[in-house]
N, C-alpha and C positions, 0 to 999 in steps of 0.2 A: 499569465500562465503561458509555457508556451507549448510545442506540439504534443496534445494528450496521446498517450501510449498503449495506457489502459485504464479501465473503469469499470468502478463494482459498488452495489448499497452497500450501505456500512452505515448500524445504526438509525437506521430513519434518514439518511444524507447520502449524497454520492461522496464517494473516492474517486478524483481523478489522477493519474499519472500522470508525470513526465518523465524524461531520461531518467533521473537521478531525486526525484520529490513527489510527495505526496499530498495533495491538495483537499479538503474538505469542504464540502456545502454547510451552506446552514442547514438545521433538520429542516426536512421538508420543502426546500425550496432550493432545488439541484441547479439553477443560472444563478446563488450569492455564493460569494466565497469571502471569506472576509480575511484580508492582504495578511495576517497572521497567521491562519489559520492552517499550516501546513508544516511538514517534517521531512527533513534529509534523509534519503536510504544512504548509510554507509558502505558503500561499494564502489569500487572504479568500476562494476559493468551496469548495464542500465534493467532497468526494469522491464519486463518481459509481460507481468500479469500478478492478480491477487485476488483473494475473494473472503469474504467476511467467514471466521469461525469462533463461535462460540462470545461472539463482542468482542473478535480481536480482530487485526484485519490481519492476512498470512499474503507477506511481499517475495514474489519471486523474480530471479534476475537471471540471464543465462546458466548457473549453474547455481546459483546459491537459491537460500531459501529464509526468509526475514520473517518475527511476528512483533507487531506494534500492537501494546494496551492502550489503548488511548483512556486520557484525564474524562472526567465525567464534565457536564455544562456544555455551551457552546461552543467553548476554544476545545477542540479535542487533541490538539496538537502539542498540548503541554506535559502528555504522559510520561512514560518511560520510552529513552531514544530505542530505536528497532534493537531487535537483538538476532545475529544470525543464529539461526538454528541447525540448518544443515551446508554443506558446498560439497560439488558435485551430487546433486540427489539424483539428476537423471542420471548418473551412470547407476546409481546404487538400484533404482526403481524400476529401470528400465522407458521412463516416460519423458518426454520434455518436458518443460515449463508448460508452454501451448497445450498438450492434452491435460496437464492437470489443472487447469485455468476454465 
C-alpha cells in the first residue's frame, strides 16, 4: 500500500485510502489486508475522505462524490465498481469534502 490518505471502519474492518484505491482489513484485524482485497475509485482527482453509510462506504474526492456496495465474505472488493453520485457537491452544499468527512 502506499501513502494512506484517509481511513474509516467499514463493516467490522478498516478502509484505508490511497490517491486513487481503496484498501480493506480483514474484519477485525485492521494491520491484514489481503493483496486482493481492494477497489479502484474511478477518477482522475484523488481521494479526499469517506465514511461508512448504511453498509456502504461513501468515497469522496475533490469535487465528486462515490458510493461502493461491497460483495458480502471476506473479499469485500468484489461488489459493484463505485458509482459517482454526485460532482461538484461542495459548490452545491456549500461544504468541502474535509467538513463532511
Amino acid at each position: 500500500i502506499s501513502k494512506i490518505v484517509a481511513a474509516t471502519s467499514f463493516r467490522g474492518r478498516f478502509a484505508y485510502a490511497t490517491e486513487y484505491e481503496i484498501w480493506f482489513s480483514d474484519p477485525g484485524r485492521p494491520n491484514n489486508i489481503i493483496a486482493i482485497n481492494f477497489i479502484n475509485v474511478p477518477s482522475a482527482n484523488t481521494v479526499t475522505g469517506m465514511y461508512e453509510f448504511k453498509g456502504n462506504l461513501v468515497i469522496f474526492t475533490q469535487n465528486e462524490m462515490f458510493i461502493y456496495v461491497p460483495s458480502e465474505g471476506t473479499i469485500i472488493s468484489q461488489g459493484r465498481p463505485p458509482v459517482l453520485m454526485s460532482e461538484n457537491y461542495q459548490n452545491q452544499s456549500g461544504l468541502s469534502s474535509e467538513a463532511m468527512v
